[in-house]
Phi, psi and omega in degrees: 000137149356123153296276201281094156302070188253154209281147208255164211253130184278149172261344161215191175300343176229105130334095276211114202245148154253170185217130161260154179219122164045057180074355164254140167267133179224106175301114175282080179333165146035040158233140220234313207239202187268331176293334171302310180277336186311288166319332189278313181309315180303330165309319188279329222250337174109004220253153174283298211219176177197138195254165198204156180197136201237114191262165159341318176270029174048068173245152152233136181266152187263143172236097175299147170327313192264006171236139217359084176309298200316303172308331184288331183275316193307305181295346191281291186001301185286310144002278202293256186350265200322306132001286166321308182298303196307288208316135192285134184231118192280315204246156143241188196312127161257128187252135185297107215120357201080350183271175180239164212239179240252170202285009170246023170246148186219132167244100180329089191017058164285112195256107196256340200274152161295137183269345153323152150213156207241137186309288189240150159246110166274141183295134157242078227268359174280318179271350178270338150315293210286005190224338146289014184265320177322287201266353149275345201241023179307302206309287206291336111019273170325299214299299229265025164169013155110322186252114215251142187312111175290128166247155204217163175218129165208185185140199209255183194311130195071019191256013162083026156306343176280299170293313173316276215305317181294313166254054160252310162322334174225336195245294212277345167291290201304302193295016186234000163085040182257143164271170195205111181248144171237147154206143168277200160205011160239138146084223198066211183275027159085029188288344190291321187293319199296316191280334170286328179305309177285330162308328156316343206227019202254194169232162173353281206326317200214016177323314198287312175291353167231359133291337149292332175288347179288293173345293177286334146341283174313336167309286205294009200096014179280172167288120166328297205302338199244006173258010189253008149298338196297151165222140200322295171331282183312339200263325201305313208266007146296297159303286189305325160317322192278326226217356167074348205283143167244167209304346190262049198232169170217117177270115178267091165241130189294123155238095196266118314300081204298339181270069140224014135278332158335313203310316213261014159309146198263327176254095207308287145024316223229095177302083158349282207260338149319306169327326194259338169294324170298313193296315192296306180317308164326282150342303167297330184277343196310332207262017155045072164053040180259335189221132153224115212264122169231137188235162191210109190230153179301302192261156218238326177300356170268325180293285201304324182289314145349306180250018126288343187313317204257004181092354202247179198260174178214133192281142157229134172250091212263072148345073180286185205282138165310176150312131169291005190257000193307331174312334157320312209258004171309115183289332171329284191312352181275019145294337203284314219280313165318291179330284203291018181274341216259343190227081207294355187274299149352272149343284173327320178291309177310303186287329148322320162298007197014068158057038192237098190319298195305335191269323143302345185235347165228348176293291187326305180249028134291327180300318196274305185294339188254012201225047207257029158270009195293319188305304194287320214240133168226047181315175193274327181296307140343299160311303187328282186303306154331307185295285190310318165324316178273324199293340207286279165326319185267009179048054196251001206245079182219341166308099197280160183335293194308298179336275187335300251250289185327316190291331199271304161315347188231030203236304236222355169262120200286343172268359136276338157320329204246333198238030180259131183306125186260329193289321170299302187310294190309313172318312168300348165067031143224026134260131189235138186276120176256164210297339176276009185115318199293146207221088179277155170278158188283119213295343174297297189307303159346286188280018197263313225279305174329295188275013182293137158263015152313328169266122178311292178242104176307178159236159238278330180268002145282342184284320192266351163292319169326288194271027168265314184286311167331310196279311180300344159330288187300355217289150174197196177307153193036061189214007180318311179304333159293323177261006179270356178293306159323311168317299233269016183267288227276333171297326170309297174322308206285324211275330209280332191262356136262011173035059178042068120296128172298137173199158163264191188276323180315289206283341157316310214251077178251135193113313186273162188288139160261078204300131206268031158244060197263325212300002185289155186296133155219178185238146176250117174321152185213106177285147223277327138352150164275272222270129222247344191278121165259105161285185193207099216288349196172150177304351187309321201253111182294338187303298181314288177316319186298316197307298171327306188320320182289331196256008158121042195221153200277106163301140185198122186255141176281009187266069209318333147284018150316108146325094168085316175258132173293299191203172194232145174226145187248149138252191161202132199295128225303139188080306154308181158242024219264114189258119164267173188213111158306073176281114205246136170245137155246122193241068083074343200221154164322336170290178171256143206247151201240138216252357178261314213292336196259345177306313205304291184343299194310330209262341179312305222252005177277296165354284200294324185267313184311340188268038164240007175068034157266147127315099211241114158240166186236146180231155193205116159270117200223146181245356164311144212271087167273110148303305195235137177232168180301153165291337167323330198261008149225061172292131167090007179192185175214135171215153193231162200264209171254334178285319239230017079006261173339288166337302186278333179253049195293281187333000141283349180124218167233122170242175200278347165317275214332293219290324203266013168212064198272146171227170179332295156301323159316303159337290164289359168260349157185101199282341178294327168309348170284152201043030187259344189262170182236183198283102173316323206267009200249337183285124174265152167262161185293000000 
């Protein structure tokens, strides 16, 4: 079939269409294009498919299929050129650089600029290396097994994959002396429909690849009606004819969102768009590396299969998250940056965006526009709305309650955690990839989910995800008791998601020094309650206390002159009724904290419960800038450092505990957290 379905040129006022077949002429009533006559022929003559060629005399010749392909593609080319050439043209070419391409080229409303535009592009100059090294070495590459290398981009939603592909496309092809085309396959002219449409009508052998080639037409400017005839070959040596290209030219086109062919398959089982990534590539080697194709998916694992599918080897560029702290450096955002010295909660918001583009250059002043006291006033109803604002824009609110609620108990349970399909999740845009690998679920959906008010009466792990992000809200100077709040939410959190599963204390307190003869199994008690926390005025009354203790519930004394312990948390040793008690101290602070001075603290209250035939260990939360510590300092217990912290309380996002005490070791071990913090002393509470 005909690559260009162009409407055949009337010879009267009623266009009189002929068709030849097997040496006879036959006038094709009420047909106006090459799709018209392709069905009346098939209609007349009886035929599954039918191939056409449009001669001089204004005919269309019928050509069987199965005779002299190679020759039948050489004529459609020409054809098609020739075609192209007659046809009146208002605008010519625009070539990516501003220039124009000579004045005997005439193009039929061909749109080659992206019609995208990307607010901000932060430099990413690690993935833009890698991907002129890519497109220098096409040539030998190729030479060294026939088959040329896929480069492929991904990560989750908003996470700037569009703008790569747009400057790889306009900025970074044209300055290496390349040509560069971008299409999507979200929004735009609608190409995903164009392509299943043209898939109907493809034959088996090259269907996927020539259902794309319909796409990129319509991309380039055709009329829908008249690509879906199309074939890959013929559009490619179209485009480069179109583009001026020689033989040492390289044609680059960007396809950025290959997975939303999948929406309309029929057969969940049958990956769309790998297959189609295989077919199109198959295709791309006949042109020796002259045409190079980069795709772009949510999963990095539709890419590899893509190019295994097709044999080939594949670069993949796999899109972390920025730096959090990159909002310093947006001039959009400096309002933000004031706001968060003056707000911890603000702050907080900041750092909840994790350095996630969509969510900083368009959630924030969608935030701002529906809130535009948020900067002034930043109430929890506020924050609230803030939230709802950004996921509404980043298109993060498409998750239903269950999905959330089921993905979240088992986000915070660590052994289910080690068995969660990451690959669904990413599909769904709630792993956001951080610069060091580490791969958190996404902390806005987190807290929208923690803080929906759609529930009346949370459950326990959303009440206790709440106030853990409340507290960290608050945290500044003098603010130690807000962060001994956070632990003992997030020891709720970790106890509610595991639902009395035998664990040991090692794989619990994880990130932290452990001592190994912790490793025996327990269970973590569950008072029968949503909210697991009990105050106290104090450690004084061993009955009271003990008593909470047996029924599962985290003690926590209000009495800011307690001696040595924040809170108590029970287990029971697995099998048994044997009660242990976790006695937790938190030192908050930058100086160095001396392991005999937290002993001492410690032992009042290991007394009063060891003479009740508890089991007492101590645990210590601590932030001083320690690399390492002796197994001495934590025999019989567990501690943690500020890196062995970090560690432990990732799985919440990046929280301003990290940043505001952040020191030298942590640092090194994840330099990207410098610059996500503000000036302490500046922060007030709300």
């Amino acid at each position: 079939m005909s690559l260009d379905s162009q409407q055949v040129p009337p010879q009267a006022a009623v266009p009189v269409i002929h068709v030849k077949y097997k040496g006879r002429r036959y006038r094709a009533p009420q047909c106006e294009n090459s799709s018209s006559v392709q069905r009346w022929v098939c209609e007349k003559f009886k035929l599954a498919t039918a191939e056409l060629e449009y001669e001089d005399d204004g005919a269309w010749v019928v050509f069987d299929s199965d005779v002299d392909k190679d020759g039948g593609l050489q004529a459609r080319t020409s054809w098609l050129l020739q075609v192209l050439e007659k046809e009146p043209a208002e605008k010519k070419m625009r070539v990516e650089g501003g220039c124009e391409a000579p004045s005997s080229v005439q193009i039929p409303e061909l749109k080659i600029c992206s019609i995208y535009r990307v607010k901000a592009f932060v430099d990413r100059k690690t993935m833009l290396d890698k991907v002129q090294e890519y497109l220098q070495q096409i040539p030998s590459k190729y030479k060294e097994d026939g088959k040329l290398p896929m480069l492929g981009c991904s990560g989750m939603k908003g996470i700037g994959k569009t703008a790569m592909l747009v400057q790889i496309a306009e900025k970074v092809a044209p300055q290496m002396g390349k040509k560069g085309l971008y299409m999507t396959f979200n929004g735009g002219p609608g190409l995903t429909n164009i392509f299943h449409r043209a898939l109907k009508h493809k034959s088996a052998s090259k269907a996927l690849a020539d259902a794309f080639a319909a796409a990129l037409l319509v991309r380039c400017g055709y009329k829908k009606d008249d690509a879906y005839d199309a074939e890959l070959k013929p559009t490619i040596l179209w485009l480069q004819q179109k583009l001026c290209c020689t033989n040492e030219d390289t044609l680059v086109i960007c396809v950025d969102e290959i997975g939303d062919l999948q929406c309309q398959v029929q057969e969940p089982t049958f990956n769309m768009p790998s297959a189609t990534m295989s077919s199109v590539m198959n295709i791309a080697n006949e042109f020796e590396g002259q045409v190079v194709f980069i795709f772009s998916h949510i999963k990095d694992s539709v890419l590899l299969t893509g190019a295994s599918g097709s044999g080939r080897q594949v670069l993949s560029l796999q899109l972390p998250a920025l730096l959090p702290g990159v909002w310093k450096e947006l001039s959009p955002l400096h309002i933000w940056q004031n706001a968060a010295s003056h707000h911890p909660g603000i702050h907080q918001l900041l750092l909840a965006c994790c350095g996630h583009p969509r969510c900083l250059v368009d959630g924030l002043p969608a935030a701002l526009h529906e809130r535009p006291c948020l900067l002034t006033n930043p109430n929890e109803a506020a924050l609230i709305e803030a939230r709802n604002a950004i996921m509404r824009t980043c298109k993060f609110n498409d998750v239903t309650n269950d999905y959330m609620r089921g993905m979240v108990y088992r986000w915070f349970n660590h052994y289910e955690q080690d068995k969660m399909d990451l690959g669904e999740m990413d599909a769904k845009g709630l792993l956001l990839l951080l610069p060091d690998g580490t791969k958190l679920l996404n902390p806005l959906m987190l807290q929208f989910w923690a803080k929906n008010i759609k529930f009346q009466v949370p459950n326990a792990m959303q009440f206790h995800l709440s106030q853990i992000y409340d507290a960290d809200a608050v945290l500044g100077p003098n603010t130690e008791k807000r962060m001994e709040a956070l632990m003992f939410h997030y020891e709720a959190v970790l106890r509610v998601a595991l639902a009395g599963e035998p664990f040991s204390l090692t794989d619990f307190y994880r990130g932290g020094y452990v001592d190994s003869t912790l490793s025996t199994k327990v269970t973590a008690i569950l008072p029968s309650v949503g909210n697991i926390v009990m105050n106290v005025d104090n450690f004084q009354g061993k009955e009271q206390v003990l008593g909470l203790l047996r029924q599962g519930w985290i003690v926590v004394s209000t009495d800011t002159s307690e001696p040595g312990v924040e809170f108590l948390s029970p287990y029971k040793e697995h099998g048994s009724d044997k009660l242990l008690v976790a006695a937790v101290q938190c030192k908050f602070v930058k100086s160095k904290v001396t392991w005999k001075d937290v002993s001492q603290k410690l032992q009042v209250v290991k007394d009063s419960l060891e003479s009740k035939n508890v089991q007492v260990l101590s645990v210590v939360y601590a932030t001083p800038d320690q690399s390492t510590i002796q197994p001495k300092t934590y025999q019989d217990s567990v501690y943690f450092t500020e890196r062995g912290l970090f560690d432990f309380t990732k799985r919440l996002g990046i929280l301003r505990l990290h940043v505001m005490k952040l020191g030298t070791a942590l640092k090194s071990q994840h330099e990207w957290l410098e610059g996500s913090q503000v000036e302490e002393m500046q922060v007030q509470q709300m």
